[in-house]
C-alpha positions as CSV (number, residue, x, y, z in Angstrom):
1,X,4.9,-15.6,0.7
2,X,5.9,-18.7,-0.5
3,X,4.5,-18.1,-3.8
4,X,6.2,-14.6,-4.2
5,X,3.1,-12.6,-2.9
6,X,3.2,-10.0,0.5
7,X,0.0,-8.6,2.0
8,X,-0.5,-5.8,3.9
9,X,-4.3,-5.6,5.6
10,X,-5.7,-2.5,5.9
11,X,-5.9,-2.7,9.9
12,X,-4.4,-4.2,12.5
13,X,-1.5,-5.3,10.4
14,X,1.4,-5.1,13.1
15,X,2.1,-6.9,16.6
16,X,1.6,-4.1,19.3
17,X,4.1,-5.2,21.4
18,X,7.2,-6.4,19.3
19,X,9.9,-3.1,18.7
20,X,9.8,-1.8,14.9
21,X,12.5,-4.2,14.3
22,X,11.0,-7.7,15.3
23,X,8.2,-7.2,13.3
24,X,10.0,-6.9,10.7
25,X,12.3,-10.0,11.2
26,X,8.7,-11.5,11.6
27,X,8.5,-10.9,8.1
28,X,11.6,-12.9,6.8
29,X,10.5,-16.1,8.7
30,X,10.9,-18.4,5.3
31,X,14.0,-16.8,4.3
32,X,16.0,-16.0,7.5
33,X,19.5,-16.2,5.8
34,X,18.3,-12.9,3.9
35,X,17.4,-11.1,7.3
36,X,20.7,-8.4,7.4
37,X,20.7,-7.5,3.6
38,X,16.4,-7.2,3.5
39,X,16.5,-4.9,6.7
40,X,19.3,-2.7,5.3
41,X,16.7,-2.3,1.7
42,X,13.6,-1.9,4.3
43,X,15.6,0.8,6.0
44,X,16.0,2.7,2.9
45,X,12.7,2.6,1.4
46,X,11.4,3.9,5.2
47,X,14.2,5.9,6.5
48,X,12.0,6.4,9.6
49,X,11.7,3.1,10.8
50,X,15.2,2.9,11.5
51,X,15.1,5.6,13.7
52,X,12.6,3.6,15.4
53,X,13.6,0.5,15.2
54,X,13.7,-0.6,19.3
55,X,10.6,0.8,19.8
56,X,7.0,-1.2,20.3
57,X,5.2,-0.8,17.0
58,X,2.2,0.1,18.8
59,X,3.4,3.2,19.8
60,X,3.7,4.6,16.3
61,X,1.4,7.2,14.2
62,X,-0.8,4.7,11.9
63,X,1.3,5.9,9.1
64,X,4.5,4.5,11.0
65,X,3.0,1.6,11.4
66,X,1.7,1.5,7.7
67,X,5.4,1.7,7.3
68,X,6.0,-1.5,9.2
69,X,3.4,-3.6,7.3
70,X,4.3,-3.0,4.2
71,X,8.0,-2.8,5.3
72,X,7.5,-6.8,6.9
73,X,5.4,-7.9,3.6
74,X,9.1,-6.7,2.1
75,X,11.1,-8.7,4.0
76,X,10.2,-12.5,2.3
77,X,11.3,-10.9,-1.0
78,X,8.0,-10.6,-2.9
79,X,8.0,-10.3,-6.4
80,X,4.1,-8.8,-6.1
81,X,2.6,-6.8,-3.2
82,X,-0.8,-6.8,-2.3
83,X,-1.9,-3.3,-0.2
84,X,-5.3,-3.1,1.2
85,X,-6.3,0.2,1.4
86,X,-2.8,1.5,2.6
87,X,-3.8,5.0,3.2
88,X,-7.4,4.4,5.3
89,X,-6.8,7.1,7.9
90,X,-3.7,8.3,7.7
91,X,-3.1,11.9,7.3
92,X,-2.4,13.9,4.4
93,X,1.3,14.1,5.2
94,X,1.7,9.9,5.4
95,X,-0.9,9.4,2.8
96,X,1.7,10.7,0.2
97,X,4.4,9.6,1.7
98,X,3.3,5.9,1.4
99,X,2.0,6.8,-2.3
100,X,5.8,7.9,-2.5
101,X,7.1,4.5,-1.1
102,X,4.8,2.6,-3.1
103,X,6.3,3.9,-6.2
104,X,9.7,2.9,-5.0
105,X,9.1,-0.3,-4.4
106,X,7.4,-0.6,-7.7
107,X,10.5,1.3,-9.5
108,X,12.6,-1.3,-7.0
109,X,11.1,-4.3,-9.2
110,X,8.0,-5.3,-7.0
111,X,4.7,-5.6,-8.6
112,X,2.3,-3.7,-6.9
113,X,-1.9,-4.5,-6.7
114,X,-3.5,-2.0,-4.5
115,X,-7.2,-1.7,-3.7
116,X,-7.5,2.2,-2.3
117,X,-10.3,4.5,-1.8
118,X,-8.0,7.5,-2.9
119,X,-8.9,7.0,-6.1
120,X,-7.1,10.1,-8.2
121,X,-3.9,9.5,-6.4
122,X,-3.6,5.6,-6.6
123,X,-4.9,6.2,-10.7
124,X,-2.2,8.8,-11.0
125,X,1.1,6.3,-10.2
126,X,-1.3,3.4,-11.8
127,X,-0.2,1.3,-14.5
128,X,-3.5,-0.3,-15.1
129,X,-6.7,0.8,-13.6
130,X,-10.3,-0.6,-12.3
131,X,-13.2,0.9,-11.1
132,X,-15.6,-1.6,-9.3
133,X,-18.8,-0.3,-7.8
134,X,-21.5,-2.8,-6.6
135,X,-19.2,-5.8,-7.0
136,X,-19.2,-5.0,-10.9
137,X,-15.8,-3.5,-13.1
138,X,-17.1,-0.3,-14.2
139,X,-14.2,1.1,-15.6
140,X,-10.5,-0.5,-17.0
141,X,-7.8,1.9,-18.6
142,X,-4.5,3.0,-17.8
143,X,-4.3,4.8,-14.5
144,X,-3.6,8.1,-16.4
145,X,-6.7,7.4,-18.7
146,X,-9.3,7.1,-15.8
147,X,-8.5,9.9,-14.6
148,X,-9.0,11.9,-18.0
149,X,-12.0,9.7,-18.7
150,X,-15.1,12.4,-18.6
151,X,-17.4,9.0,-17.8
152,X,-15.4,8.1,-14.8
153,X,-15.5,12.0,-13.6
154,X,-19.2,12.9,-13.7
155,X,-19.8,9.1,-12.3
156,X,-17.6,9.6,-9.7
157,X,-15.1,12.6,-8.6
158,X,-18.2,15.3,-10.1
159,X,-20.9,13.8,-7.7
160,X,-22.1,14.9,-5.0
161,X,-20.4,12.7,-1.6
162,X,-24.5,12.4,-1.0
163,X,-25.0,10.9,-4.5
164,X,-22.3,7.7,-4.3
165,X,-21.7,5.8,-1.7
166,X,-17.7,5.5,-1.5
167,X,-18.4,2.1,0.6
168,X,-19.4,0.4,-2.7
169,X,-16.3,1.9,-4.5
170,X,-13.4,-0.1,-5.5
171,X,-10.4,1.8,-7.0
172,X,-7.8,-1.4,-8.1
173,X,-4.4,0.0,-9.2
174,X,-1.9,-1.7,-11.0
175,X,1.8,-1.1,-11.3
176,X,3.7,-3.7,-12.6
């Protein structure tokens, strides 16, 4: 963080037993004199957090808690954000309602580099694209022009789920 980066790991990315808000004042650890001003911005991006604020994280839906991550990778100020695979498992209702935050926070001014299996939706709010499958870059374009590539469709949304194995697919999104 010191280096203007946040992370948010795909699992296991908050502490079970702190409320909503510790975790987040977890978060501003090198810049404690910001804590007040970066709660009040986390608050608005995530309206529900602050709802839930004094309760144990670990009690939330995973999208809540998706919420939290990316809310405590917010609070050091980043100017990038990395997301690993911020939608794994979360139902269709959170998964576009953290596609809808992540957009905030890019229009906010935060970089944004986001490896996500939900390839047409990350590629649709993408700036810059990659496809990676068996460790190798496929495909770069805008995030609009992958998903209009023909090549990219019959290699990979026209397939059948038995023909690719989505384990050695890599959808990297940019939004800068």
């Amino acid at each position: 963080m010191q280096r203007g980066m946040g992370f948010v790991p795909q699992e296991k990315n908050v502490f079970p037993s702190l409320s909503v808000q510790e975790n987040l004042e977890m978060g501003a650890f090198l810049k404690p004199q910001n804590v007040k001003r970066m709660l009040a911005q986390v608050y608005e991006f995530f309206p529900p957090l602050y709802e839930k604020r004094r309760q144990p994280a670990g009690e939330l839906s995973g999208g809540q808690r998706q919420m939290v991550a990316m809310g405590r990778a917010l609070m050091a100020e980043p100017s990038l954000l990395l997301l690993d695979e911020p939608t794994a498992g979360l139902s269709p209702l959170y998964m576009n309602e953290i596609f809808d935050r992540v957009k905030q926070i890019n229009a906010a001014g935060v970089g944004i580099l986001m490896v996500e299996q939900n390839a047409k939706q990350a590629l649709a709010i993408a700036d810059k694209g990659f496809v990676l499958a068996a460790g190798q870059n496929r495909f770069t374009d805008t995030g609009a022009a992958l998903l209009a590539d023909p090549d990219v469709a019959k290699s990979f949304w026209a397939a059948s789920p038995r023909e690719i194995d989505v384990n050695e697919l890599v959808f990297l999104s940019i939004m800068w």
